[in-house]
N, C-alpha and C positions, 0 to 999 in steps of 0.2 A: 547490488543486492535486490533480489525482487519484494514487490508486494508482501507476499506472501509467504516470505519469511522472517516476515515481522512480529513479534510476541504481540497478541490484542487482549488485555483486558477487562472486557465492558463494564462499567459501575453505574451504578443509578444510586444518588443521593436522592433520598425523600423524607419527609416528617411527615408520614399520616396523621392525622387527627382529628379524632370526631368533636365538634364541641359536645359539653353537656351542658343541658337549659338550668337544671333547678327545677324543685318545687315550685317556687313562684313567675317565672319565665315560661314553664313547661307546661302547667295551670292558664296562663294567658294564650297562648299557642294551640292547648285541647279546646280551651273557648271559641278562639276564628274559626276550628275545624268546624265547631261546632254551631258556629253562627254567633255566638256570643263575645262581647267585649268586657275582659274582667278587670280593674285595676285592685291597686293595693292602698289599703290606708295605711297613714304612715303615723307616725305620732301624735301628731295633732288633729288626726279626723282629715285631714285632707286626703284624697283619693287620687294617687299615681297611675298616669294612663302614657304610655305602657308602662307594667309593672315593673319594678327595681327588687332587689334582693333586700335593700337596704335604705333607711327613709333617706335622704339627701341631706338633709339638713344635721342629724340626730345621730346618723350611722350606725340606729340600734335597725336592727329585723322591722320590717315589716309585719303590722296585724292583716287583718282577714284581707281576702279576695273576695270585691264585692262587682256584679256587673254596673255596665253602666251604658250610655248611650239608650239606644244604638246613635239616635242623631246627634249635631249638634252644632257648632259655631265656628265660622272662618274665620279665627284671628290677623293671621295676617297671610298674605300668598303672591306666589309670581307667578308670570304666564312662561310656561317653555313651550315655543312655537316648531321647535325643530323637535321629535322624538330620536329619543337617543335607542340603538338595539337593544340594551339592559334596561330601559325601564318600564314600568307597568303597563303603559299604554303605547299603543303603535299609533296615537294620533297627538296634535296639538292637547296639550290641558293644563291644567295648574298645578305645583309642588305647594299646598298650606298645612299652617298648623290647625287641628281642628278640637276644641275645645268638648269635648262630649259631653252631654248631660250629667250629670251627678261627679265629674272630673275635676280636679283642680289644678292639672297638669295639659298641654294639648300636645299631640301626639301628632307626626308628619305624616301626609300621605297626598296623593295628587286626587285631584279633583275633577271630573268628566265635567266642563259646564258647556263646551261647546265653543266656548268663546271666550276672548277676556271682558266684552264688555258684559258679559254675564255674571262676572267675578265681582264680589264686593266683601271687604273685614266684614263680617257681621252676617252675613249670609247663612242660616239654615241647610246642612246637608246631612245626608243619611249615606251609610254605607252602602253599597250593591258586593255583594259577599259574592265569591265562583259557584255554579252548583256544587249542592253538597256532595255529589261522587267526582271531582274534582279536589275536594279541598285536602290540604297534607298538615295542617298544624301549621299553617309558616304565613310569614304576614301578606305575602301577597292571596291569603285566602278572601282577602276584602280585596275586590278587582281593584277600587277606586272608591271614593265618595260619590255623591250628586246631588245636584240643589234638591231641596224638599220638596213637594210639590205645592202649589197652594202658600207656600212661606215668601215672603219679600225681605 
């Protein structure tokens, strides 16, 4: 029997699907387009950076979205010296968690310091956001962090 008189088929199995953000995900997203860091207070006056739908503790709603940063504090961090293709930076830098101003949550992102011995817990950084005809709503709209300047 040849080839070609074989019955074929073809099928494609797929699940499209678009997420959708939310009011308060969607709200923090229009903020980095827009050069702003918004978090969410949650029941107790404490401020969620990045925002949640829902306080964590309480699992009522969230109140307002209030900004915050932009700078702010290196809790804790590691060096990765090999850059991976999927991540922020095409050089050596650090994955920390960064405490932002007016924040009582800190929030992941890598840090440009150049070095590890530039890295310290406690370190002062500010975000370096993409130009704004660049930015889409989405968190890599903040390139990276970077030490502050003048901060020790």
């Amino acid at each position: 029997m040849a080839d070609s008189d074989v019955l074929r088929a073809p099928h494609v199995l797929e699940y499209p699907y678009s997420r959708s953000v939310g009011p308060v995900i969607g709200a923090f997203l229009t903020g980095l387009r827009d050069g702003r860091i918004l978090g969410a207070r949650g029941d107790e006056g404490a401020v969620i950076v990045p925002p949640t739908e829902y306080d964590p503790v309480s699992g009522r709603d969230v109140g307002d979205l209030v900004e915050v940063g932009p700078g702010g504090v290196v809790t804790t961090w590691a060096w990765a010296p090999t850059p991976r293709a999927d991540q922020p930076l095409d050089k050596p830098c650090a994955w920390a968690l960064v405490l932002l101003d007016g924040a009582a949550t800190a929030m992941l992102h890598v840090v440009d310091a150049g070095s590890p011995e530039a890295m310290r817990s406690g370190m002062r950084v500010t975000p370096r956001f993409r130009p704004a005809t660049e930015r889409q709503g989405h968190i890599r709209d903040i390139e990276c962090f970077v030490p502050e300047r003048g901060a020790s």
